[in-house]
C-alpha positions as CSV (number, residue, x, y, z in Angstrom):
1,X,61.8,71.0,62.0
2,X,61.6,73.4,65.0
3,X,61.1,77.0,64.5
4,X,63.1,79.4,64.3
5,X,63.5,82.7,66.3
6,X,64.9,85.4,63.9
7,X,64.8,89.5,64.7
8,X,64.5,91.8,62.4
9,X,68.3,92.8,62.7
10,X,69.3,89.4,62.0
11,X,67.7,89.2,58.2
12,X,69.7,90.1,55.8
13,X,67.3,89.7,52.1
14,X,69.6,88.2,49.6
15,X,69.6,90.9,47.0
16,X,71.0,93.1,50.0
17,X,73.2,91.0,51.0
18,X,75.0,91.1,47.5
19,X,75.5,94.5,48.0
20,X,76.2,94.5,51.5
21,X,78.4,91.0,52.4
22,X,81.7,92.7,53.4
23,X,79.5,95.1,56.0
24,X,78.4,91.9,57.5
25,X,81.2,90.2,57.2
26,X,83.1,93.4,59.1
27,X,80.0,93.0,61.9
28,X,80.7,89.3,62.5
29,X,83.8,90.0,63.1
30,X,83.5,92.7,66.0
31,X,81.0,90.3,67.4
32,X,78.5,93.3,66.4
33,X,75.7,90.6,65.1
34,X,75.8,86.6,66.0
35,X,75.2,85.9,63.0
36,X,72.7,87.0,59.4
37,X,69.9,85.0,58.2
38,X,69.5,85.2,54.1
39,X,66.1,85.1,52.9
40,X,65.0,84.8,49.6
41,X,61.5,85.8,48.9
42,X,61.1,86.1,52.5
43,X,61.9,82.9,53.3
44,X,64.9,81.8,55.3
45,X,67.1,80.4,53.1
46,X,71.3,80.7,55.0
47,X,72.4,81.2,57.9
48,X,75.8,83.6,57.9
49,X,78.3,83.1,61.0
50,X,81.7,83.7,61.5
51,X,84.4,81.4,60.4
52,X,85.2,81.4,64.4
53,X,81.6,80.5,65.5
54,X,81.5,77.6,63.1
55,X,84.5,76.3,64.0
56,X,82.9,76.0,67.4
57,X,80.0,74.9,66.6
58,X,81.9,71.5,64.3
59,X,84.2,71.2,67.6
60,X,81.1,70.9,69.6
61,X,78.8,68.7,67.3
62,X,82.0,66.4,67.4
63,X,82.0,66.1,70.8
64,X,78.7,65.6,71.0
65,X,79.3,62.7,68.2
66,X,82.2,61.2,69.9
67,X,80.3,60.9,73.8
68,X,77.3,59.1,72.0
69,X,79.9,56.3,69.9
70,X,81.2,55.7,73.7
């Protein structure tokens, strides 16, 4: 498992994040934050992105699929 890279702006504790999704959710959408990493206990436990970014991200890991089939 590699490590990850995470700033301080990008975790969003869990117990906050119940309180707080649809603020998120809002910055996702103006491309304000990438995307929110949900700890629990301080551990990483999510990763929140936008519905666009995954959508992406599923197009490119099928590509990716698909060239190594051929």
């Amino acid at each position: 498992m590699s490590r990850l890279r995470i700033s301080l702006d990008e975790l969003l504790p869990i117990k906050q994040a119940v309180r707080t999704l649809p603020r998120a959710l809002d910055r996702l959408d103006r491309a304000e934050a990438p995307h929110f990493v949900i700890t629990k206990r301080n551990q990483p436990r999510a990763v929140l992105i936008s519905l666009d970014r995954y959508e992406r991200l599923l197009a490119a890991f099928d590509e990716a699929s698909a060239e190594r089939v051929v």
